[in-house]
C-alpha positions as CSV (number, residue, x, y, z in Angstrom):
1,X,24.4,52.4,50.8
2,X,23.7,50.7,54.0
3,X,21.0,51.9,56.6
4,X,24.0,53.8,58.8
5,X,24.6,55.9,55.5
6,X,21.3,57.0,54.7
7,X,21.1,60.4,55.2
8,X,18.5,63.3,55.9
9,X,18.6,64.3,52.1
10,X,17.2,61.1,51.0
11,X,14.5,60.6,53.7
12,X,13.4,63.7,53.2
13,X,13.6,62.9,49.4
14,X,11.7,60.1,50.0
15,X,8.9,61.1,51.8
16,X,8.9,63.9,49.0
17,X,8.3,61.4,46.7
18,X,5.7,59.5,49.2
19,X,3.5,63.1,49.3
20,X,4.0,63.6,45.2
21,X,2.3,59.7,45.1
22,X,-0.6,60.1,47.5
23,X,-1.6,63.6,45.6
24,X,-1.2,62.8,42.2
25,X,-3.9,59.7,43.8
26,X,-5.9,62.0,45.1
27,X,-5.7,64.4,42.1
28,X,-6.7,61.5,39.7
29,X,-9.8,60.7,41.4
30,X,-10.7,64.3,41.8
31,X,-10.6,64.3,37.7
32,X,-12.4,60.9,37.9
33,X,-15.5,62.8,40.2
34,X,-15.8,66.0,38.0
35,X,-15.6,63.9,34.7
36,X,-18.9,61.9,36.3
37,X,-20.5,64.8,37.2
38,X,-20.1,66.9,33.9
39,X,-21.3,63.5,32.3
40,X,-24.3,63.3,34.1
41,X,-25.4,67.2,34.5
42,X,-24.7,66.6,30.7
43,X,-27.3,63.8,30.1
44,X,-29.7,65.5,32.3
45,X,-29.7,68.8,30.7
46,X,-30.4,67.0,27.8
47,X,-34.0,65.6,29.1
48,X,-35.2,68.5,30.5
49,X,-36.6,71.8,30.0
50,X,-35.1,73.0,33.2
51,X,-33.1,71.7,36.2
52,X,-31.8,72.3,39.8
53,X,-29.2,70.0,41.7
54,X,-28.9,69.9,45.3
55,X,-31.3,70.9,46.9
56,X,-33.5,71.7,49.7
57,X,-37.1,71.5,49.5
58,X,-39.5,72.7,52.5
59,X,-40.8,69.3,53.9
60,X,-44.4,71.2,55.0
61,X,-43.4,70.4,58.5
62,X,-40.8,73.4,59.4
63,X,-38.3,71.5,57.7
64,X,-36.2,71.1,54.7
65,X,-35.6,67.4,52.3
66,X,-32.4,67.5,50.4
67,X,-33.2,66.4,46.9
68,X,-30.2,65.5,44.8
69,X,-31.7,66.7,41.0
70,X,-35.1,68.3,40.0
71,X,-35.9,68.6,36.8
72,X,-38.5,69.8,34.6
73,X,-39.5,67.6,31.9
74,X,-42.5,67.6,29.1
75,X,-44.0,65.2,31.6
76,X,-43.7,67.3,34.4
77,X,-41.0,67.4,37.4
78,X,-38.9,64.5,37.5
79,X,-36.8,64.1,41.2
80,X,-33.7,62.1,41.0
81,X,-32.0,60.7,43.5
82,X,-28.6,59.5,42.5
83,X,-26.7,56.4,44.0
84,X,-22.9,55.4,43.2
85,X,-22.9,51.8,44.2
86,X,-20.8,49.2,42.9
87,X,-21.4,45.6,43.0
88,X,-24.2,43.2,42.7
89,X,-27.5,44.6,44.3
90,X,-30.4,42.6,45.4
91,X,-33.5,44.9,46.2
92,X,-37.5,44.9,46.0
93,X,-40.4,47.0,46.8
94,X,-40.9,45.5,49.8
95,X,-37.6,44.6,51.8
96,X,-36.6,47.1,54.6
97,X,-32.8,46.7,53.6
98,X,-31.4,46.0,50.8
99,X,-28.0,44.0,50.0
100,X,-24.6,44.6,48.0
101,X,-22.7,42.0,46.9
102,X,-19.2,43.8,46.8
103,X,-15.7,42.7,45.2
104,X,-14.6,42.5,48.8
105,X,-17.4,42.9,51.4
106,X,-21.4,42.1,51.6
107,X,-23.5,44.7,53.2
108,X,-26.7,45.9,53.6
109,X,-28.4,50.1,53.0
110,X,-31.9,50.8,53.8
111,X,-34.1,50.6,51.1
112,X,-34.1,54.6,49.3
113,X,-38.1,54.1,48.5
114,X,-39.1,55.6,51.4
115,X,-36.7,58.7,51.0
116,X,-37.6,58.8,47.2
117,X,-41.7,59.1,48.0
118,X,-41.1,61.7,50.9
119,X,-39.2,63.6,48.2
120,X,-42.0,63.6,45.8
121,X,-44.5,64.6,48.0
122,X,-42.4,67.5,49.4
123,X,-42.3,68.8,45.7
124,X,-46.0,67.5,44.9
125,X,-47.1,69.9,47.7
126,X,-45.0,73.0,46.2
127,X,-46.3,72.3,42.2
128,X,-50.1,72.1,42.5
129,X,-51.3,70.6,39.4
130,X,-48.1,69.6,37.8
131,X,-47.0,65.9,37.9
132,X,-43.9,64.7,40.0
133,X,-42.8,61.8,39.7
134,X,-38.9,60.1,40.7
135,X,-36.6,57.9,40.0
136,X,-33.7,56.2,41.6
137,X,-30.8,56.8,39.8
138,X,-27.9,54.2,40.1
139,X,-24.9,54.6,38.3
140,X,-23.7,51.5,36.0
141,X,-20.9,50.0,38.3
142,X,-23.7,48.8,40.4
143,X,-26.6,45.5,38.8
144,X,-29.5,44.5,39.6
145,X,-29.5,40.6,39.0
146,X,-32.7,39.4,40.1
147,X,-34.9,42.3,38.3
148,X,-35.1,46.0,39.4
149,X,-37.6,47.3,42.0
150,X,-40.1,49.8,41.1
151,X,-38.5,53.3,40.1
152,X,-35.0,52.4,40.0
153,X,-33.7,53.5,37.0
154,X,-30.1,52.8,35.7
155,X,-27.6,55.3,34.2
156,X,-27.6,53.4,30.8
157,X,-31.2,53.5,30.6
158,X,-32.3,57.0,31.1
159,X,-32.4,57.8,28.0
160,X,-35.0,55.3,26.9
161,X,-37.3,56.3,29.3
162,X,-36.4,60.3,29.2
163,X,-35.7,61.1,25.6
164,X,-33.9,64.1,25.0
165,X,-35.3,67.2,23.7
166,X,-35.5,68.9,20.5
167,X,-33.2,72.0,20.6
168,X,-36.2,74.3,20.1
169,X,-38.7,72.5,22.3
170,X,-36.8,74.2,25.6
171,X,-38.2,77.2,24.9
172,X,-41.1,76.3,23.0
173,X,-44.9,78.5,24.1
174,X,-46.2,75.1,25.0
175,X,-44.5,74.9,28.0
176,X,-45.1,78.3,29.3
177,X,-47.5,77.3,31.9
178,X,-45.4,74.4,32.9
179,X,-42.3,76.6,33.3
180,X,-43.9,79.3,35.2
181,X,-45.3,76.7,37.4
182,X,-41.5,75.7,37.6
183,X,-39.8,78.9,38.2
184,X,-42.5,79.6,41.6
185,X,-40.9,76.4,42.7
186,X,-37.4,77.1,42.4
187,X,-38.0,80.5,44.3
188,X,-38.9,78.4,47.4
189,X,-35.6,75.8,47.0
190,X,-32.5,76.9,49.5
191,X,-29.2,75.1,48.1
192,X,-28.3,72.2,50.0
193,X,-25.0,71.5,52.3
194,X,-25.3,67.9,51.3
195,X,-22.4,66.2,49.3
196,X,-23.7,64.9,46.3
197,X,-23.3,61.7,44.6
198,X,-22.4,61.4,40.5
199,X,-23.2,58.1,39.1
C-alpha cells in the first residue's frame, strides 16, 4: 500500500490503536499506584493501634498542616511523611537542600526536616501528654549512600524499628487512655486536598 492508498479506515484504525496503547500505560501505572498504597496502608495498619492518612491538622496559627499518615502506636503518635524518590540521595541534618542523583537528571529538594518538626509540633500541641514523634518515610527506589540523616526511615526498615502488633494488643485495656487521648485528636483533623505519595 503506498501513502496515496491509505485510507481513512486505517488512520482512524491507527490512532485507535495509538489511544488503546497510551491507556492501557496509563491503566498499568494506575494498578502500579494502588498496589503501593494497599502495600503500605497494609504495613502501617500492622504497627499501630490506630491510624489516619491525609490529613489536616490545625497549625495553632488559624491554619491547617497537611500530614500525610498519623498513627497511634504503643509508643505514642508516630507522623509519617512519605517520599517516593528514586535514585541516589545525599542529605544531612544540616544542609538546606538536599541532592538526587537520578538515572537521568541531578537535582536538588529542600530538606523535609523542617516540614517534618512543624508537623510534630502541630500534633504535640493537640495530644497533651502523649508522645509524638515522626519519621521520614522514603520508599526503597530511593538510597542513602553516605548514611541517613536523623529521622529518615526507609520502607524496608520500618518494621525493625515499629514492630507489629499482637492481634489482641489493638484493643487491649492498657491502651485505653492512650486511645481516648487519640480519638479527641482525630475529632479536630479535616481530610486533606493534598495528593498523597505511596512509597
Amino acid at each position: 500500500m503506498t501513502a496515496l492508498e491509505i485510507g481513512p479506515d486505517w488512520l482512524i484504525g491507527a490512532g485507535a490503536g495509538a489511544a488503546l496503547a497510551a491507556g492501557g500505560a496509563y491503566g498499568y501505572a494506575a494498578f502500579r499506584r494502588r498496589r503501593r498504597r494497599r502495600a503500605l496502608l497494609a504495613r502501617l495498619q500492622r504497627i499501630s493501634l490506630r491510624a489516619v492518612h491525609q490529613v489536616l491538622v490545625p497549625d495553632g496559627m488559624g491554619g491547617f498542616i497537611h500530614v500525610d499518615h498519623m498513627l497511634l502506636t504503643p509508643g505514642g503518635v508516630l507522623v509519617l511523611d512519605t517520599r517516593r524518590i528514586p535514585g541516589l540521595i545525599f542529605g544531612g541534618d544540616q544542609m538546606s537542600d538536599w541532592t538526587v542523583l537520578g538515572r537521568k537528571r541531578r537535582y536538588t529538594f529542600d530538606n523535609p526536616q523542617p516540614g517534618l518538626f512543624d508537623r510534630i509540633a502541630a500534633v504535640k500541641a493537640l495530644v497533651g501528654d502523649l508522645p509524638v514523634e515522626g519519621r521520614l518515610l522514603f520508599s526503597n527506589v530511593g538510597k542513602f549512600t553516605k548514611g541517613m540523616p536523623k529521622n529518615v526511615l526507609m520502607m524496608d526498615s520500618i518494621d525493625l524499628e515499629f514492630p507489629p502488633l499482637e492481634r489482641g494488643l489493638r484493643d487491649s485495656e492498657t491502651f485505653a487512655p492512650r486511645i481516648a487521648a487519640w480519638d479527641r485528636l482525630v475529632e479536630q483533623l479535616r481530610p486533606s486536598p493534598h495528593q498523597l505519595t505511596y512509597p
